[in-house]
Backbone as ProteinMPNN parsed JSONL, in Angstrom:
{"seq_chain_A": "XXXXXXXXXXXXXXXXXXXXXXXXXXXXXXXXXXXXXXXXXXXXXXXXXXXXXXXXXXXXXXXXXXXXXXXXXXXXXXXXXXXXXXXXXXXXXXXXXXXXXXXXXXXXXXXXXXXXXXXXXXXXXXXXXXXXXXXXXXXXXXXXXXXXXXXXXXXXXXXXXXXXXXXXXXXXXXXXXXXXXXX", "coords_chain_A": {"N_chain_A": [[26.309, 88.852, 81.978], [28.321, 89.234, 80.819], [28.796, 91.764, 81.023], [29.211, 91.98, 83.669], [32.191, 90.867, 83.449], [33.353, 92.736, 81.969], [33.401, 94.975, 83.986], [35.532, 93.461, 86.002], [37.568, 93.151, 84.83], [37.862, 96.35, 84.392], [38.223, 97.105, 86.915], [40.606, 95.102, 87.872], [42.621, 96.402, 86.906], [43.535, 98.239, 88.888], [44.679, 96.453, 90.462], [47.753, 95.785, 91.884], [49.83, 93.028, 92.401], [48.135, 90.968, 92.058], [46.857, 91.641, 89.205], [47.335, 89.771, 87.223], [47.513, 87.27, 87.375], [44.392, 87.097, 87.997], [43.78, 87.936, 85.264], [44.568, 85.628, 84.348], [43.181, 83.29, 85.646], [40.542, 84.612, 84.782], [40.286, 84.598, 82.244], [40.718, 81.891, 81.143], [38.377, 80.991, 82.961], [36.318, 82.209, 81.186], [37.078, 80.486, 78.693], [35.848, 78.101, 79.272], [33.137, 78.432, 79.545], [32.646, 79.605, 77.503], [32.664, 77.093, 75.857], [31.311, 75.162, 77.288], [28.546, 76.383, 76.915], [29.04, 75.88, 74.08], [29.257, 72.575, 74.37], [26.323, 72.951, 75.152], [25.138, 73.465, 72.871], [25.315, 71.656, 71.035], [24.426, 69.513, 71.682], [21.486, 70.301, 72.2], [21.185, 70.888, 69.466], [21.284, 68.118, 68.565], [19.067, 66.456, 69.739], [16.841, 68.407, 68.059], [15.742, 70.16, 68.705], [16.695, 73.17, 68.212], [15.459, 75.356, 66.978], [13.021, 75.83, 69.131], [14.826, 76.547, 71.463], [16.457, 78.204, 70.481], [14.432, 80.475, 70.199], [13.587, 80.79, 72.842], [15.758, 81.846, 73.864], [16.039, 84.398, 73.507], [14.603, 85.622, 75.126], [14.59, 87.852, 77.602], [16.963, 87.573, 80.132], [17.15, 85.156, 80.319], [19.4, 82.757, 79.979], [21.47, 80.133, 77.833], [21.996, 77.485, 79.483], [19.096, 77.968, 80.71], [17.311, 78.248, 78.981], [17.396, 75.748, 77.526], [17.268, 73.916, 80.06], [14.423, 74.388, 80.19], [13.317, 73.661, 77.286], [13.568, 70.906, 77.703], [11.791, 70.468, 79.658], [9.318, 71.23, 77.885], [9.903, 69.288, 76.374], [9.286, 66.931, 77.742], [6.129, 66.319, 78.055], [3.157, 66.302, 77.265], [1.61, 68.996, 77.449], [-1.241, 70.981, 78.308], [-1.759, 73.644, 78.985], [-0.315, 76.558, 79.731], [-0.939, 76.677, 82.622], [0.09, 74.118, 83.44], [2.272, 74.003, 82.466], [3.649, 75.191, 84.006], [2.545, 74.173, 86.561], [3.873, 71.691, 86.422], [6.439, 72.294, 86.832], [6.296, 72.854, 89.443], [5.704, 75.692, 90.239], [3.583, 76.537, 90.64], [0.991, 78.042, 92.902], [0.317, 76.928, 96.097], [-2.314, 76.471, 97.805], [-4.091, 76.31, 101.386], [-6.484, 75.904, 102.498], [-9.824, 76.503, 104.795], [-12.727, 75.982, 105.943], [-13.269, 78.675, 107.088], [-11.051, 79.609, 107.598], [-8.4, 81.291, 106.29], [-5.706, 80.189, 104.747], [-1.827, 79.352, 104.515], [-0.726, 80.958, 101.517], [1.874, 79.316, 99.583], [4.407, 77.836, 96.777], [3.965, 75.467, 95.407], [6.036, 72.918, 94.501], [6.263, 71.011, 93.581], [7.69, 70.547, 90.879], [11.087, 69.893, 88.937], [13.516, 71.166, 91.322], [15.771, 72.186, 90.365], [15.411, 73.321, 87.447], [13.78, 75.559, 88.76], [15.178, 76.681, 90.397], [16.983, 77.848, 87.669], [14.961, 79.23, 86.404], [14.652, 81.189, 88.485], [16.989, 82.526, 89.182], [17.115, 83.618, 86.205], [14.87, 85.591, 86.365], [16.105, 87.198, 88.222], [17.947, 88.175, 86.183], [16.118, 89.427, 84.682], [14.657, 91.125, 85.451], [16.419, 93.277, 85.569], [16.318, 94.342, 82.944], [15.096, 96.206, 80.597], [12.661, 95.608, 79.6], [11.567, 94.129, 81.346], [11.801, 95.323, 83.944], [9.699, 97.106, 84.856], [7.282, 95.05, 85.172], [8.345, 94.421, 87.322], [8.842, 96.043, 89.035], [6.476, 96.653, 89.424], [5.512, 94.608, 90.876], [6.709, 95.261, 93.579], [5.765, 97.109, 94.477], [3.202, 96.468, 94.989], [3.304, 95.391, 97.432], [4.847, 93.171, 97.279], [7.675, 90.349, 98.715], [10.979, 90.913, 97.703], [12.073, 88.661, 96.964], [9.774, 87.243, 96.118], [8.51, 89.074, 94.803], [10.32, 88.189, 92.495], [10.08, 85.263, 92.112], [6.986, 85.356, 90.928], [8.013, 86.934, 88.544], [10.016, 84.327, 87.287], [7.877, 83.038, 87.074], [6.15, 84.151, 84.908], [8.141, 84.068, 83.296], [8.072, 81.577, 82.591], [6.293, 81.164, 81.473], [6.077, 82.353, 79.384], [8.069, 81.5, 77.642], [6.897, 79.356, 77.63], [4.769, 79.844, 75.903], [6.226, 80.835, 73.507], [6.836, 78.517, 72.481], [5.488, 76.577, 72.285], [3.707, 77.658, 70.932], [5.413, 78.192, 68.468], [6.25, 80.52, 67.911], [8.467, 83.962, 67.436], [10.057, 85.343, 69.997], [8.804, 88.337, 71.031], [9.243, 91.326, 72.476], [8.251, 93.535, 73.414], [5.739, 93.351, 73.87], [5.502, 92.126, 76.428], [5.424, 94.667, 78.451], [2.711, 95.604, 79.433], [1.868, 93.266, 80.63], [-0.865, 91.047, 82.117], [-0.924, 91.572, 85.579], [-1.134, 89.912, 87.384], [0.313, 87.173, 87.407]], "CA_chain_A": [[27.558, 88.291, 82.434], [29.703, 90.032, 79.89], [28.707, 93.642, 81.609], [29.865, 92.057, 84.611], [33.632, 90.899, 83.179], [34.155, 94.0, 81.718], [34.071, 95.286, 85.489], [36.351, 92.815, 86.59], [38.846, 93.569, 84.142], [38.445, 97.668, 84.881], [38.781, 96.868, 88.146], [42.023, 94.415, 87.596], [44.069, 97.327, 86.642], [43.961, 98.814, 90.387], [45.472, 95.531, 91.392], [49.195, 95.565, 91.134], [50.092, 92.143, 91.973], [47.54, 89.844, 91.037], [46.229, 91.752, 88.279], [47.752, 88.916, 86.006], [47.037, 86.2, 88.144], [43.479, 87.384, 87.852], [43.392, 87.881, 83.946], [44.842, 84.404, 83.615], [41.477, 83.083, 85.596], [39.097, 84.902, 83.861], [40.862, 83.802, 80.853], [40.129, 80.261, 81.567], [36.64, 80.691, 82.906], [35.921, 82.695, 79.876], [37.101, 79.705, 77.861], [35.47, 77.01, 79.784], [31.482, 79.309, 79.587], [32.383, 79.13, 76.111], [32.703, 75.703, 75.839], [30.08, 75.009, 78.098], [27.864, 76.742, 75.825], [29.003, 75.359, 72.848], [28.265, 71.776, 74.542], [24.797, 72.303, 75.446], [23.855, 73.865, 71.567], [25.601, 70.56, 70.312], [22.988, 68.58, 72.863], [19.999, 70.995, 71.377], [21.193, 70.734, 67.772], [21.047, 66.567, 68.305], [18.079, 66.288, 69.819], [16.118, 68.573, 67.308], [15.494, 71.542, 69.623], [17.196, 74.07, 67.572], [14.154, 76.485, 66.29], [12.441, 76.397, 70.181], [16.012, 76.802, 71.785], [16.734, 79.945, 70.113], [13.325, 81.431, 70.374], [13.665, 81.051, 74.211], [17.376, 82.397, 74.181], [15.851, 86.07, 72.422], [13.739, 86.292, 76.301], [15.987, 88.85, 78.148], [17.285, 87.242, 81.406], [17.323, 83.724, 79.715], [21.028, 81.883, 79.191], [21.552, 78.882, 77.384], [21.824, 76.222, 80.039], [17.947, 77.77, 81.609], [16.62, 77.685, 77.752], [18.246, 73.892, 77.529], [16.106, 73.067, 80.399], [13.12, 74.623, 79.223], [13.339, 72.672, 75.751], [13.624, 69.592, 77.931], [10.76, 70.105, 80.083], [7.885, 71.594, 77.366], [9.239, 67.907, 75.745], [8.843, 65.554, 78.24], [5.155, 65.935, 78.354], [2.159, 67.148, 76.323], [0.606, 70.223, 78.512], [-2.668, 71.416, 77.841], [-1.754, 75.12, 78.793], [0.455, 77.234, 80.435], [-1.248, 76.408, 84.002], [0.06, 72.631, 83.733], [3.657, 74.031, 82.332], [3.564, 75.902, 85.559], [2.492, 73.289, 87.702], [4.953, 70.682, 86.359], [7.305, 73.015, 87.267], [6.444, 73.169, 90.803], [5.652, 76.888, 90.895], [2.028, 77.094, 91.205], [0.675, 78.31, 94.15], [-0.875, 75.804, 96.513], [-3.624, 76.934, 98.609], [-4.382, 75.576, 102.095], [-7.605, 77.014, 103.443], [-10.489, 75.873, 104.998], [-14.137, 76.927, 105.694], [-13.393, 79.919, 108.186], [-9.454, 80.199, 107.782], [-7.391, 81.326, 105.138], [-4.402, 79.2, 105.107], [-1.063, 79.758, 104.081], [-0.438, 80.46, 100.059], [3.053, 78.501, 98.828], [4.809, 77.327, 95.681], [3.768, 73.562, 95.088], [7.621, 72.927, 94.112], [6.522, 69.643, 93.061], [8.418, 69.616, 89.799], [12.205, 69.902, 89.152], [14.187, 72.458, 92.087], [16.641, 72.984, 89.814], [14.726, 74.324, 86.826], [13.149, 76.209, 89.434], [16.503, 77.655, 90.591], [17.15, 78.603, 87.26], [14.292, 80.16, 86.506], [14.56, 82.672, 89.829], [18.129, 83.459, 88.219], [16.421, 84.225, 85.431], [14.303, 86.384, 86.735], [17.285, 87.872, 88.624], [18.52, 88.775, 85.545], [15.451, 89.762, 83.96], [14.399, 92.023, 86.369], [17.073, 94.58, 85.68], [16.087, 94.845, 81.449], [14.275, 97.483, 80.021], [11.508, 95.104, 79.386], [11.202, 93.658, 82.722], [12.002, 95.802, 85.175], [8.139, 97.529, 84.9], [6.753, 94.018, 86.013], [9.093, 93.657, 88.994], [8.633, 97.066, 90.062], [4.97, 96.49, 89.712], [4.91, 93.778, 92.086], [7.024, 95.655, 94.761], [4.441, 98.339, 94.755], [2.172, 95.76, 95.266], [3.589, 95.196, 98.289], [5.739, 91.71, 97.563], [8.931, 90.904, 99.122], [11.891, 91.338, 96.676], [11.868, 87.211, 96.656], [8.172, 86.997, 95.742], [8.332, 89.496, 93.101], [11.388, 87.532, 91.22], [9.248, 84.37, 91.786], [6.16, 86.177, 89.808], [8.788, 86.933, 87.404], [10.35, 83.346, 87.182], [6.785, 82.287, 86.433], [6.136, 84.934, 83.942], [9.098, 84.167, 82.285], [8.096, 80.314, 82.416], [4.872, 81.37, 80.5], [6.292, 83.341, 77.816], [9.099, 80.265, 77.353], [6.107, 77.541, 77.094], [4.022, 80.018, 74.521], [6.627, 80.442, 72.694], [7.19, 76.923, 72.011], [3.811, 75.774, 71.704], [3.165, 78.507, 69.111], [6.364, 78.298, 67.335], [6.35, 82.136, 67.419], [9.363, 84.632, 67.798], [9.778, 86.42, 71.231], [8.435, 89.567, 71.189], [9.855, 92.144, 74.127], [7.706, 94.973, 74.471], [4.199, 92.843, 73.944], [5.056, 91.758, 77.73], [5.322, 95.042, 79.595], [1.861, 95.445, 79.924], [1.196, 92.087, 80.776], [-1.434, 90.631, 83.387], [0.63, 91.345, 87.238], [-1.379, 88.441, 87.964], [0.378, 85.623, 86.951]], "C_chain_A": [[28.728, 89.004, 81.773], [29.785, 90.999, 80.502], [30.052, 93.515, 82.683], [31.651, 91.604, 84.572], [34.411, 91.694, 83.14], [34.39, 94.869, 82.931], [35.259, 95.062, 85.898], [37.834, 93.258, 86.103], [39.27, 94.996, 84.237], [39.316, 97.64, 86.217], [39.901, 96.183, 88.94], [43.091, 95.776, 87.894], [44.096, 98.238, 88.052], [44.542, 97.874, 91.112], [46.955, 95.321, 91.184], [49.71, 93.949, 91.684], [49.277, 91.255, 91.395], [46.631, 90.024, 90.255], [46.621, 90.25, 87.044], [47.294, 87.705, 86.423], [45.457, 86.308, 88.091], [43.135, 87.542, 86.325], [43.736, 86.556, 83.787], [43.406, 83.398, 84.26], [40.584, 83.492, 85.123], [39.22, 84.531, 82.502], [40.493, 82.274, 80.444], [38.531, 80.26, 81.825], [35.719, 81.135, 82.066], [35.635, 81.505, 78.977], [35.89, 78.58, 77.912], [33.914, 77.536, 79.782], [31.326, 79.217, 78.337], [31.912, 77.873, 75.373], [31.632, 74.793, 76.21], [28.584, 74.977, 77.314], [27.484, 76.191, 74.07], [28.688, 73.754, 72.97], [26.749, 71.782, 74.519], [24.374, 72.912, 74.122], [24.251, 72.698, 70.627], [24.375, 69.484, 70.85], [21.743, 68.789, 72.115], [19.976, 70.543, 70.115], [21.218, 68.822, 68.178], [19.746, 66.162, 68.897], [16.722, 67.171, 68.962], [15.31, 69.646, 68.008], [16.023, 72.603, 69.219], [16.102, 75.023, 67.469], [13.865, 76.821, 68.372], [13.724, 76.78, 70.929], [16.546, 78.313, 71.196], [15.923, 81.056, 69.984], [13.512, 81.708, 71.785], [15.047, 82.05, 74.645], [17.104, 83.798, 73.719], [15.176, 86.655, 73.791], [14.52, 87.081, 76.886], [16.087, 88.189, 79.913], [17.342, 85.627, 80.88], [19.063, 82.979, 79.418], [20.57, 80.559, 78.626], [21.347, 77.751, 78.342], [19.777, 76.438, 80.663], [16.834, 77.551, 80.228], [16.947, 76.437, 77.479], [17.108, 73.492, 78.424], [14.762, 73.228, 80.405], [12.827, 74.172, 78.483], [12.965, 71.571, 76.62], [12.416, 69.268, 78.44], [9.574, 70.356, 79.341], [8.374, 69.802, 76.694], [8.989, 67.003, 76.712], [7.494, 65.514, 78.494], [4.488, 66.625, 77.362], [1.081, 67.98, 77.755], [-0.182, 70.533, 77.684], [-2.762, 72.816, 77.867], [-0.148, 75.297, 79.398], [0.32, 77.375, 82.225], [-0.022, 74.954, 84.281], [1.675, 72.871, 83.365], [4.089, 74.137, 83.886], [3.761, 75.054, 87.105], [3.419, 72.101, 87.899], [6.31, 71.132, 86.762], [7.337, 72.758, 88.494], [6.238, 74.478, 91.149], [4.233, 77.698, 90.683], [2.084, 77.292, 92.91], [-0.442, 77.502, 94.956], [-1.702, 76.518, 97.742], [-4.052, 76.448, 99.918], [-5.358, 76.468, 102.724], [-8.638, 75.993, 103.496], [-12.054, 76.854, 105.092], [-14.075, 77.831, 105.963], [-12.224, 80.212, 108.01], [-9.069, 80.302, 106.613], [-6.237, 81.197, 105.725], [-3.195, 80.52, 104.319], [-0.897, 79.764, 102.043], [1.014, 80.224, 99.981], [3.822, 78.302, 97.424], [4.384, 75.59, 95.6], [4.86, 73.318, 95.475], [7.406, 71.325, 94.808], [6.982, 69.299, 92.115], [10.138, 69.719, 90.407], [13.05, 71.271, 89.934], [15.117, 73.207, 91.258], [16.566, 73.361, 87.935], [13.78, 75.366, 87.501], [14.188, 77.47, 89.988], [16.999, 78.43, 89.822], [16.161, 79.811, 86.57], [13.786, 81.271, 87.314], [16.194, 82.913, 89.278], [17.965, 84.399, 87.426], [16.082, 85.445, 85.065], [14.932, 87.505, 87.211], [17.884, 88.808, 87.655], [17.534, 89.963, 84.801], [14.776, 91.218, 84.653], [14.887, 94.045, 86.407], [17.157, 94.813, 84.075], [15.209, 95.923, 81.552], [12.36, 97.082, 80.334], [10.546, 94.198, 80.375], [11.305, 93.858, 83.999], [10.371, 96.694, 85.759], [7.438, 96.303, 85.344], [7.124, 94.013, 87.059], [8.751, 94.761, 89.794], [7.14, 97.053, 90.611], [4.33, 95.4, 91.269], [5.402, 93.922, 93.64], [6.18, 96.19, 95.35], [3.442, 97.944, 95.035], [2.265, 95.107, 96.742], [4.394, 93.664, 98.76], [7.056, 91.781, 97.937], [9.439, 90.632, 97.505], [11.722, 89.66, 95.93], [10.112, 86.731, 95.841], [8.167, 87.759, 94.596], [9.406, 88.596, 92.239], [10.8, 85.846, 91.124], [7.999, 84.426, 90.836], [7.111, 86.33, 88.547], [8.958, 86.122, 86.676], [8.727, 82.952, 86.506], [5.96, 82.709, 85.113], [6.942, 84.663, 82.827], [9.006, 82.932, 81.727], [7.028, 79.711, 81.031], [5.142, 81.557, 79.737], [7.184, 82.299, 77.066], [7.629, 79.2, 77.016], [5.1, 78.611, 75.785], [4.915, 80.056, 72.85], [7.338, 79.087, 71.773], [6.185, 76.056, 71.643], [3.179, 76.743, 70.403], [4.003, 78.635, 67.972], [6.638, 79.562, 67.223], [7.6, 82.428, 67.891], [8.909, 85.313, 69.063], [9.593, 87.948, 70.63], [8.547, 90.637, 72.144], [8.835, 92.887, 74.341], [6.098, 94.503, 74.3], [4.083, 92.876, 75.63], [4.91, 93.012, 78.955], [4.49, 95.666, 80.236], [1.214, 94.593, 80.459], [0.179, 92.005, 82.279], [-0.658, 90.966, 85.179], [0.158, 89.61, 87.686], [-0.959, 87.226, 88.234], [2.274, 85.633, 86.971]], "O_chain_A": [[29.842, 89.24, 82.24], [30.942, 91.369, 80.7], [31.11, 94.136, 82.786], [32.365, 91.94, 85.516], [35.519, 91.823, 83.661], [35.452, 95.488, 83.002], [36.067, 95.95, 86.169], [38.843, 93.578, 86.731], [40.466, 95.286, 84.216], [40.471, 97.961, 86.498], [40.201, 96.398, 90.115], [43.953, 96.009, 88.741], [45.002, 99.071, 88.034], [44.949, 98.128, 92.245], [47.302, 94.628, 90.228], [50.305, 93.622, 90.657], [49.573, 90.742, 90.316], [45.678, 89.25, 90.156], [45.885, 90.021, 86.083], [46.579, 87.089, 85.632], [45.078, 85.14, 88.176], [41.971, 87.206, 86.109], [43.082, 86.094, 82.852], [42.667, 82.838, 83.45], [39.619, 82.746, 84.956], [38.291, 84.199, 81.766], [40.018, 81.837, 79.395], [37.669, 79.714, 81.135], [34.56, 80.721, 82.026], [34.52, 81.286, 78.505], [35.181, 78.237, 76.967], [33.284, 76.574, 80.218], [30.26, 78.865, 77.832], [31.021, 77.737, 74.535], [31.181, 73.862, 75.543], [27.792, 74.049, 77.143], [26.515, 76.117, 73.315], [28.014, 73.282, 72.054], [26.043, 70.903, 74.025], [23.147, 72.973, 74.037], [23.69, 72.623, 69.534], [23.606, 68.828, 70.147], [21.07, 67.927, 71.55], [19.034, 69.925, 69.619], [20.928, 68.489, 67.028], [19.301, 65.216, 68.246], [15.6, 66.7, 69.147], [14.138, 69.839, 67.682], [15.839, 73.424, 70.117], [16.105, 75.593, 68.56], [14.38, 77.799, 68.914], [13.532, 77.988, 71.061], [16.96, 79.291, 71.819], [16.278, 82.213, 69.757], [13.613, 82.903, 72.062], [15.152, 82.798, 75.617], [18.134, 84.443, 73.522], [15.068, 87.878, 73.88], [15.634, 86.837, 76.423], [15.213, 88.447, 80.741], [17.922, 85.009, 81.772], [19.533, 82.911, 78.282], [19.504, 80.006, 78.9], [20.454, 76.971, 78.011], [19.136, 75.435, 80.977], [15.794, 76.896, 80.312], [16.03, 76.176, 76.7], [16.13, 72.894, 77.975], [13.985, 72.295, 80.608], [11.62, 73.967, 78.613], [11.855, 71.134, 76.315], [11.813, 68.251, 78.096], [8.574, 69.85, 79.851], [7.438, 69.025, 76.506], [8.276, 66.085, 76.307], [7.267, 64.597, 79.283], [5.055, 67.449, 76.644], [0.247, 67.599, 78.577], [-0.014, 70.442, 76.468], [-3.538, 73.4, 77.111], [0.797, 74.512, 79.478], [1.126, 77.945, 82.962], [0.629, 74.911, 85.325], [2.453, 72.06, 83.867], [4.673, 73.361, 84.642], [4.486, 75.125, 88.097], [3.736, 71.585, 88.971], [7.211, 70.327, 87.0], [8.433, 72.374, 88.899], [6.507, 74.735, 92.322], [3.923, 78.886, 90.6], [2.851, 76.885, 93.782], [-1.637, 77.395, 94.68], [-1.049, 77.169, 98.559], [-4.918, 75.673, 99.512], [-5.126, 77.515, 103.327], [-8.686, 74.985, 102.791], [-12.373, 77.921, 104.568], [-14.806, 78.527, 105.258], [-12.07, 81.401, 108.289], [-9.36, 79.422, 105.803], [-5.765, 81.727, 106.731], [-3.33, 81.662, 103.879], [-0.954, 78.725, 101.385], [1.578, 81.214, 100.446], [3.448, 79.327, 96.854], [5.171, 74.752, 96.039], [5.06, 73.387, 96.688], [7.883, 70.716, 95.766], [7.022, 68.09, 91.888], [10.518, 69.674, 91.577], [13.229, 72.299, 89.281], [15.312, 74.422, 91.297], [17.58, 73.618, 87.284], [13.022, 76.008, 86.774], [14.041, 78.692, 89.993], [17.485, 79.487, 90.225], [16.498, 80.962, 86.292], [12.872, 82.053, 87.054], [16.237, 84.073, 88.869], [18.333, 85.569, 87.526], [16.469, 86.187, 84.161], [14.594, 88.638, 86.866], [18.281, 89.932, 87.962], [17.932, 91.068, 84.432], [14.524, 92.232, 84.001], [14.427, 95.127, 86.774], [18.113, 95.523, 83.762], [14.71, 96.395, 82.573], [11.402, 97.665, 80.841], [9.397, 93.765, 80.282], [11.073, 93.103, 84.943], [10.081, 96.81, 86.95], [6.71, 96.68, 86.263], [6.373, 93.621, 87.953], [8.419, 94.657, 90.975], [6.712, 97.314, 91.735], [3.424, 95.405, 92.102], [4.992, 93.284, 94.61], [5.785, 95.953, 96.492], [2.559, 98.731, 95.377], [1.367, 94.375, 97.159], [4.546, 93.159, 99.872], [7.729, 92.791, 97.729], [8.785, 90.316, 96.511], [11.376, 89.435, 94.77], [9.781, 85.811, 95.092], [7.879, 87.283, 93.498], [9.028, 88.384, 91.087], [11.074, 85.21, 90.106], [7.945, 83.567, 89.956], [6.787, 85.718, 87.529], [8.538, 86.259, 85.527], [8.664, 82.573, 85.337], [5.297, 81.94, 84.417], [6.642, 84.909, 81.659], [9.554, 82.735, 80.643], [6.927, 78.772, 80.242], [4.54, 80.97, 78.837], [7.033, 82.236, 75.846], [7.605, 78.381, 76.097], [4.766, 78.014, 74.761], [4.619, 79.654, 71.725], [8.062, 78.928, 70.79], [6.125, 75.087, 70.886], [2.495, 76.545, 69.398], [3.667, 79.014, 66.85], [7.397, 79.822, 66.288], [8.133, 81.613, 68.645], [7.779, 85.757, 69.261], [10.344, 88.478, 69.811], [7.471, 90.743, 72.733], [8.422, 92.961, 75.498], [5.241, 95.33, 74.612], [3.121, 93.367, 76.22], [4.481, 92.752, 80.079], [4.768, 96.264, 81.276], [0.067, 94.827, 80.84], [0.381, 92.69, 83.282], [0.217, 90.22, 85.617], [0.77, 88.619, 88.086], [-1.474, 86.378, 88.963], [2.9, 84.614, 86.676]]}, "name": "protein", "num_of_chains": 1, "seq": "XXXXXXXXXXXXXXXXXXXXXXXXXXXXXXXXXXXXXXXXXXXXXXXXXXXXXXXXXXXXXXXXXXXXXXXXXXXXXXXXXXXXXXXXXXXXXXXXXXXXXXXXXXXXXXXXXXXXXXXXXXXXXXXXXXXXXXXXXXXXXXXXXXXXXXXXXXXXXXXXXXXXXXXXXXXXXXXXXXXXXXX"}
């Protein structure tokens, strides 16, 4: 998001009237992202989410409000893996087939849409790092649309967010860009 300001603001100075009129909004929505921010680590820091909250915030494509609801959802339940994070999510893949037909494959997207939304942001973002752009490309080449690979992503990224919280460990970047395509 910062990359993309510093655009805005090159790109200001070719505007002759409402270059100012334009720094005084970004000025403001600057403030107000700040702010924003600094609510939801007052939220984290009172509920006792501090340590997993800033391990998730080190993933590359991660912001604060999609690590916030990450914290919220590894607590509201005790998961048994990283399948059941997944699935509480809503972004397993449901299966409809029968003896002779192979059905359609899906997303469940039986948990919450909008930890689901931000985790395809996410992904959005994550997509174009160092450390995650070798997964995404992997799954083009694999022949997924552009949407399907940043869903793989999103769920990738959902995985690495619930281990590191169930293991207490630091993110680690370049462990993942051999990872499984599978998953």
């Amino acid at each position: 998001m910062v990359r993309s300001l510093g655009r805005i603001r090159q790109s200001m100075e070719d505007l002759p009237g409402f270059a100012r009129e334009v720094r005084v909004a970004l000025a403001r929505l600057t403030a107000l992202i700040k702010r924003f921010e600094q609510r939801i680590a007052s939220l984290i820091n009172e509920s006792g989410w501090t340590e997993p909250y800033r391990r998730i915030l080190k993933i590359e494509g991660v912001g604060a409000l999609t690590a916030a609801g990450l914290c919220a959802v590894f607590h509201r339940a005790a998961f048994s893996g990283a399948d059941a994070f997944i699935a509480f999510l809503g972004m397993d893949v449901s299966v409809r087939d029968s003896g002779k037909k192979t059905g359609r494959r899906a997303l469940s997207k039986k948990g919450d849409s909008e930890m689901r939304r931000l985790l395809y942001n996410a992904a959005m973002a994550a997509s174009r790092s160092t450390t995650w752009q070798p997964f995404y490309q992997r799954m083009l080449q694999r022949g997924f649309s552009r949407t399907q690979a940043l869903v793989a992503l999103a769920r990738k990224l959902a995985r690495v967010a619930f281990s590191v919280m169930k293991n207490a460990a630091d993110y680690v970047p370049k462990q993942h860009e051999n990872a499984c395509a599978g998953t």
